[in-house]
N, C-alpha and C positions, 0 to 999 in steps of 0.2 A: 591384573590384566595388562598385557603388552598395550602401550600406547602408539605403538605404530596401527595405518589406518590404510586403509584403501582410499578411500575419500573423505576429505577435508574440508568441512563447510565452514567458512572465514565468516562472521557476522562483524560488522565493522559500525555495532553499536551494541546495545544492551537487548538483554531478554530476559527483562525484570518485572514483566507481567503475563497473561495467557491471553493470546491474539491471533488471528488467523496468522499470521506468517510464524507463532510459536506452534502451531497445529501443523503448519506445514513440517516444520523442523525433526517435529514427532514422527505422521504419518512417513517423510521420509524414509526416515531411519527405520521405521518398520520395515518397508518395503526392500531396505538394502540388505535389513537381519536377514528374509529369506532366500534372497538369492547369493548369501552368505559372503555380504561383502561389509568390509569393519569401514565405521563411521567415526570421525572425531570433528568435535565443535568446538570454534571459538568463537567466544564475544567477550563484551566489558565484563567491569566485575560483579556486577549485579545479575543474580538470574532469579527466576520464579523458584522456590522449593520444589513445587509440583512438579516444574516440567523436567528439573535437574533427578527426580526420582524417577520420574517414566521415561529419560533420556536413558538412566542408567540399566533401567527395565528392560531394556530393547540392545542392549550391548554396547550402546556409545561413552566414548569417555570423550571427557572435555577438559577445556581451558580456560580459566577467566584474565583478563588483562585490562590494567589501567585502559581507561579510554585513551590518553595518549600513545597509549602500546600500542593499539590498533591498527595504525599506519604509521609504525615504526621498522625498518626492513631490517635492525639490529635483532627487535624482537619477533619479528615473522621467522627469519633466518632459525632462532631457535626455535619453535615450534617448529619448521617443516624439517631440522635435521633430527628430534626426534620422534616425528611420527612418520615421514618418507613416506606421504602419499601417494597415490598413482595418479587422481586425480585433487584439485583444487579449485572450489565453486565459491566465488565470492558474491557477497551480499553488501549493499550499499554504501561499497564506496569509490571511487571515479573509475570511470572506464580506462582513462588513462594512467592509475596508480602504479607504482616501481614495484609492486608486488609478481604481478605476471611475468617479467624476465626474472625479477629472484627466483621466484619458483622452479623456472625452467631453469635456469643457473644450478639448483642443488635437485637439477632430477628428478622434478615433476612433470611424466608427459604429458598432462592433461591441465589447459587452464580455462574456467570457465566461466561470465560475467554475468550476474544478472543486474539489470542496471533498473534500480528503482528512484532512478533521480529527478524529483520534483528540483528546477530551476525558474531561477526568478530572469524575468525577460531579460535586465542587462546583463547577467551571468552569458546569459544564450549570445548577446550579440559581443561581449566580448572574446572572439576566440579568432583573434587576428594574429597575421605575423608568428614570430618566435614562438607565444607560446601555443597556436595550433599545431604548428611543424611539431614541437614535444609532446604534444598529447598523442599525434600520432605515431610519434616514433616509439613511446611508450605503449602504447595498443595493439602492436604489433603483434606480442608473444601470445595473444588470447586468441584461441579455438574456435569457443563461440561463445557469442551473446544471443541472452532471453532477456531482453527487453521488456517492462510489465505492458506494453503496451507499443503501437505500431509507429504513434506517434515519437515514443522516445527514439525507434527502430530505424525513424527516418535522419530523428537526429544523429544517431551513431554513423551515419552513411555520409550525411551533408556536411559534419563538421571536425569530424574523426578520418573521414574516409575507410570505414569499413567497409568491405566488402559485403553483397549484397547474401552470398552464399555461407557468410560465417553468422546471418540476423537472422533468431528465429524469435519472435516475438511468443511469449508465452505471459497471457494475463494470469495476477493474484488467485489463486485461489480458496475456497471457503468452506469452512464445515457447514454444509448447507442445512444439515440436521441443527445444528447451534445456533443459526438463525431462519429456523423455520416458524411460518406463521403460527399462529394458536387459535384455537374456537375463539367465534366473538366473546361469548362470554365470561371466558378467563381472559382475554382481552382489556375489558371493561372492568373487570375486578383487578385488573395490573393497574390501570389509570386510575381507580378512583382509590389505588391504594399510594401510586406514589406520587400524585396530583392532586388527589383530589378532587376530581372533573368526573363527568358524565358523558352518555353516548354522544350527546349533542355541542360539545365543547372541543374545538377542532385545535388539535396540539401541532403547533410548528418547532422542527428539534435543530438543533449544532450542534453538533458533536466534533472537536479539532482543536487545535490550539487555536489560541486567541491569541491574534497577530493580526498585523494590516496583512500580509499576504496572502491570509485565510478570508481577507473579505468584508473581515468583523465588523469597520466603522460603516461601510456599508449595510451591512443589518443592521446596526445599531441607529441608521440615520434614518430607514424606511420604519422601523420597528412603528414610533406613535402614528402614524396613517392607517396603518395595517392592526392595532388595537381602538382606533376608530370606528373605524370599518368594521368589525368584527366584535363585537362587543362580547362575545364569550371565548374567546380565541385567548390559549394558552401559549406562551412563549419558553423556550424552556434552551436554556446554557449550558451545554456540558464539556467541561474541556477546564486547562488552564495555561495563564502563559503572560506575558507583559502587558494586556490590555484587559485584563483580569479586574482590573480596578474602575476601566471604565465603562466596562459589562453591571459588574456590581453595584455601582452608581443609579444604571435605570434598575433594579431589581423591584419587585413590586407584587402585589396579589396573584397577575397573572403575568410574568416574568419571573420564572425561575434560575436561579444560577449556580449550577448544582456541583460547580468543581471540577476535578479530574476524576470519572467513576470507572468500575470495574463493572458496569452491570449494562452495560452499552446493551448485549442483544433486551433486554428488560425497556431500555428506553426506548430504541427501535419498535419492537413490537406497541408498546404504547401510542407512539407517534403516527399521525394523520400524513406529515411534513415534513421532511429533510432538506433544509435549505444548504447550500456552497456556496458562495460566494464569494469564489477564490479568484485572488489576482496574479497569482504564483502558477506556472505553467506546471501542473502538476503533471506526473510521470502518470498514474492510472487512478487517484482516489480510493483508497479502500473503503473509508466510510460510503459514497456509495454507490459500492458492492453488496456490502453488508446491509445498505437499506433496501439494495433490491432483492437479496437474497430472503427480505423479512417481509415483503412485501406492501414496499411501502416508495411512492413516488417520489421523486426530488426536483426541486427548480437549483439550478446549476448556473455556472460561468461555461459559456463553450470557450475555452480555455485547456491546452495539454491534449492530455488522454481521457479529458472529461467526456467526451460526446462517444469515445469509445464506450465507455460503461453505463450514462445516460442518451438514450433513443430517443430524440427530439420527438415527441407528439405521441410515443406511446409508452413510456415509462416515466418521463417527466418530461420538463420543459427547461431551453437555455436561451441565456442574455448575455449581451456582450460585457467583458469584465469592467468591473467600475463605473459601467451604467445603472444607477440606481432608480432612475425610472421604470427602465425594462425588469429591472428586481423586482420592483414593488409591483408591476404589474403581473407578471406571471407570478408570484404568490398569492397573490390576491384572486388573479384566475381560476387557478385551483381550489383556494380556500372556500371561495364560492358556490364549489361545484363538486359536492360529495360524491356523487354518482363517478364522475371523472376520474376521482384520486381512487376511488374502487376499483375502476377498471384498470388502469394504470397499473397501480400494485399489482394485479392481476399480473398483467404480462410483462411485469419488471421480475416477481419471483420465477416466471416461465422462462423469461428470458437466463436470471442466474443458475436455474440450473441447467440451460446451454452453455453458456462460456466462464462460468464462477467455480465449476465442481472439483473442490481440492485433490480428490483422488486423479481426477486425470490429470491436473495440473502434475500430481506427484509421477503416473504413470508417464508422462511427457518428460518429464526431468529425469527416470531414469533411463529410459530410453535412449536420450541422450548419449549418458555417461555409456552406453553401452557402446553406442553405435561410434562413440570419441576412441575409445580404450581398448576398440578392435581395428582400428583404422590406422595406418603409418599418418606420423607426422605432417601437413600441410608443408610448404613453404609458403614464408610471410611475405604478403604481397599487399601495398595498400592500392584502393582502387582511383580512379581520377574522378577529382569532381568536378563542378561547373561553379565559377565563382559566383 
C-alpha cells in the first residue's frame, strides 16, 4: 500500500494501550475510510497490538518513532515528504511547535492543533518577553485549533494571541458504550469480586499518576479522618508514578493500591467516588469524563478545564486546589449521603452523553478537515491582546 495520506495524524506520544483517545484514532479513521480519504499515524514506538490491527483494518498505515523523534523537524521532514498529506492534525504537543511551518514549508495545506495541554501554574505565568513573541511567531502557520476545552481556548488567545476565529474548542470524547453503567447487581458482584465489599461499603477511587500535581499528598493527608469517619469506607489507588511509594506506605485492609491497570471502566463502575485532586491546571481531565460517562460522581479541584467536565452541585462537587480542608469536606459530604451520589451519577452519565459522545466528537473533527481543505488558504494574522 502507498504510504502517501490525505491526512496525517501526528501523536506526539505513545499509543501503547486502548484508551478513549485510542478509540478516537480508530473511530476516526473509520469515518475517513468512507468518505474515501487515506489516513496515516504517527506516534512513539510503542503501540497496542490491537489497535495497530484494526488501524490496519480500516486502511491506515503508520509510523513508529523514537520519542525523541517526535519533535524532531529532521525526522517530521521525512515522514511528511513521504507521505505528502493534505492535511496534518497534531496531538499533544505545543501549540507553538516548529512543526506547523515545516509542514507548510514541504506543501501541506492544512495544519491543525488540538491542544490537550495540562500546565502547571508557573509554566502559565512564564510566557513573557522573547519567548512569548516565539511562541507566537511559531503559531502562526496553524489553521485551526480544538482545544479539549474552553478553558485551554482562552489560553491560546491571552497568551498566544490566537485569533478568536481560528479556536474551536472541541471536548474528549468517549465510547459511552465502554463506560456505560451496569444493573446494580452485576454491579455488586464487580465490587465484591474485586474488593471484596458489599452494597453498604462506600468505595472512594484515583485513578492518574501519582504525583504532587495530581493532588496525591493531599489525599493522602485527608485519607486517616475520612477512614475515621467512615468505618466501612474503602479507598482504592490506581495509577502509578514517583509517589508510588508513598501511596504504598498507607496500604492496608481498606486501602487498596492497585498499580497502573487496564481495567479502569471495571473500577469506575465499582466505585461509589472519584476523587481529583489536582494542583496542575489541567487542560480537560479525562478520567472524569469517564467517571461521568460510568455514572458515577466526583469531588474535583476547580482548577483548568476541571469545572468544564464537573457541574458544581449536580455531578460532583469542587474545592479550591491544595485546600485540604475543602477536600476532606466535600468527600465526606457525599460519602455521607448515598442518595446524593445517586443522583449525581444520575445526571453526570446524562450529562456525558451531552457533551462526551466520541462519535460526534469524531463527526466535528471531520467536518472540520472538510470545511479547511475546501477553503483557500487564510492569511496569518496574530490578534492584539491586552496585557
Amino acid at each position: 500500500m502507498s504510504p502517501r495520506a490525505d491526512i496525517l495524524v501526528w501523536v506526539a506520544g505513545r499509543v501503547d494501550k486502548r484508551g478513549s483517545f485510542e478509540d478516537y484514532l480508530l473511530r476516526l479513521a473509520a469515518a475517513l475510510r468512507r468518505e474515501a480519504l487515506r489516513m496515516h499515524v504517527v506516534a512513539g514506538p510503542s503501540w497496542d497490538t490491537g489497535l495497530v490491527r484494526d488501524l490496519a483494518a480500516e486502511g491506515v498505515t503508520m509510523t513508529g518513532l523514537p520519542d525523541a523523534a517526535l519533535r524532531s523537524p529532521l525526522a517530521a521532514a521525512g515522514v511528511l515528504l513521504r507521505t505528502r498529506p493534505r492535511l496534518l492534525h497534531y496531538h499533544f504537543g505545543s501549540p507553538s511547535s516548529l512543526l506547523a511551518g515545516l509542514a507548510t514549508t514541504l506543501g501541506v495545506r492544512r495544519f491543525v492543533f488540538t491542544d490537550h495541554g495540562s500546565r502547571s501554574l508557573a509554566q502559565l505565568a512564564d510566557q513573557g518577553g522573547w519567548k512569548r513573541a516565539m511562541r507566537r511567531l511559531r503559531a502562526l502557520p496553524v489553521d485551526l485549533y480544538l482545544p479539549v476545552s474552553a478553558e485551554v481556548g482562552r489560553h491560546l488567545h491571552r497568551e498566544i494571541g490566537v485569533p478568536a476565529r481560528k479556536v474551536r474548542p472541541l471536548m474528549n470524547g468517549i465510547d459511552l458504550s465502554r463506560y456505560e453503567p451496569v444493573a446494580e447487581a452485576e454491579r455488586q458482584a464487580l465490587r465484591r469480586r474485586l474488593f471484596g465489599i458489599g452494597p453498604a461499603d462506600p468505595l472512594l477511587l484515583f485513578a492518574g499518576q501519582l504525583t504532587e500535581e495530581k493532588g496525591v499528598p493531599d489525599l493522602l493527608a485527608v485519607q486517616p479522618a475520612l477512614l475515621a469517619a467512615f468505618p466501612n469506607l474503602t479507598i482504592a489507588w490506581a495509577g502509578d508514578g514517583p509517589l508510588r511509594d508513598a501511596v504504598q506506605a498507607s496500604a492496608g485492609p481498606r486501602i487498596r493500591v492497585l498499580g497502573r491497570r487496564t481495567d479502569v471502566p471495571d473500577l469506575l463502575r465499582a466505585a461509589d467516588l472519584v476523587a481529583a485532586p489536582s494542583r496542575w491546571n489541567e487542560a480537560f481531565s479525562l478520567i472524569l469524563a469517564e467517571a461521568a460517562a460510568s455514572g458515577v460522581p466526583a469531588v474535583a479541584a476547580r482548577i483548568g478545564g476541571i469545572p468544564e467536565v464537573v457541574a458544581e452541585g449536580e455531578t460532583g462537587l469542587l474545592f479550591r486546589p491544595g485546600d485540604r480542608a475543602g477536600l476532606q469536606d466535600a468527600l465526606a459530604t457525599l460519602l455521607a449521603d448515598p442518595a446524593r451520589r445517586a443522583a449525581m451519577g444520575t445526571a453526570a452519565r446524562r450529562r456525558a452523553e451531552w457533551l462526551f459522545d466520541l462519535d460526534s466528537m469524531v463527526a466535528a473533527t471531520t467536518a472540520h478537515y472538510a470545511s479547511l481543505l475546501a477553503a483557500p488558504p487564510a492569511p496569518f494574522t496574530v490578534a492584539r491582546t491586552t496585557p
